[in-house]
C-alpha positions as CSV (number, residue, x, y, z in Angstrom):
1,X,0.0,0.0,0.0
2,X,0.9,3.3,-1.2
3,X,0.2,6.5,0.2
4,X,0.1,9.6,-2.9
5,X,-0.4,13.2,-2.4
6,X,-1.9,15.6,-4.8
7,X,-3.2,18.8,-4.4
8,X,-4.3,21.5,-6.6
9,X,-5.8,24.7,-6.3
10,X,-8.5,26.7,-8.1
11,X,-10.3,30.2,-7.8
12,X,-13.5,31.0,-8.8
13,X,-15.3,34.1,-9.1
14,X,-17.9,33.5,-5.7
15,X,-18.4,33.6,-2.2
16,X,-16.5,30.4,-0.4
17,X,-20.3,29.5,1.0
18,X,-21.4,29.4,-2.1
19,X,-18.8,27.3,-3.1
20,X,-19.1,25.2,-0.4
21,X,-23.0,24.4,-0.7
22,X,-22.7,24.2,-4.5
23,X,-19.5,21.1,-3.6
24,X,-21.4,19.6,-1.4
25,X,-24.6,19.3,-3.6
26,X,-22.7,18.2,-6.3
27,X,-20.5,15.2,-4.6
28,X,-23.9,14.1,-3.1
29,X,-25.1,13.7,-6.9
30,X,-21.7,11.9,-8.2
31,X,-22.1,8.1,-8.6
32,X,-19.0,6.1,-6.4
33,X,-18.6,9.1,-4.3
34,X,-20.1,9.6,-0.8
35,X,-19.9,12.3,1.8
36,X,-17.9,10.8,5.3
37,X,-18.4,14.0,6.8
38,X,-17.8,17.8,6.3
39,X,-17.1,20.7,8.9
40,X,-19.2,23.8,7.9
41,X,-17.1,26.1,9.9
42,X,-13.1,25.0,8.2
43,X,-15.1,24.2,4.9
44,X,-13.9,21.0,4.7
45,X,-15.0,18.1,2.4
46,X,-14.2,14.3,3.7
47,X,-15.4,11.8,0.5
48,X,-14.3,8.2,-0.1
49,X,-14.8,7.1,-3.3
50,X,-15.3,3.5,-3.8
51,X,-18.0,0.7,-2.8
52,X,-16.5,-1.4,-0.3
53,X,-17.1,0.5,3.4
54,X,-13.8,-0.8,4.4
55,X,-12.0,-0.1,0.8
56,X,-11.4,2.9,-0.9
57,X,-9.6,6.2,-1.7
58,X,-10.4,9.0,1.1
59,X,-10.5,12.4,-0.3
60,X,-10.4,15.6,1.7
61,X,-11.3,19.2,-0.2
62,X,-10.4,21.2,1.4
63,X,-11.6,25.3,0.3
């Protein structure tokens, strides 16, 4: 097992809560993706993408 760190950043033109509500509504709606948890206050994103509940890549974005 591996562990691989990417990151990459991106601005756009709107308000970070707008940003953040628009992410979040938009990772509930992508197929192999699921919410863990997020923290309103940091705006912090905490996916795992896979089926298995014990497999799978964990993604954190972070805004």
């Amino acid at each position: 097992m591996s562990i691989v760190d990417h990151n990459q950043g991106v601005q756009v033109p709107y308000s970070i809560e707008d940003t953040f509500m628009a992410l979040r509504q938009a990772c509930q709606n992508l197929d192999g993706f699921n919410i863990n948890d997020f923290d309103e206050t940091l705006k912090i994103l905490y996916l795992k993408a896979g089926v298995s509940l014990f497999r799978g890549e964990k993604i954190l974005l972070l805004l």
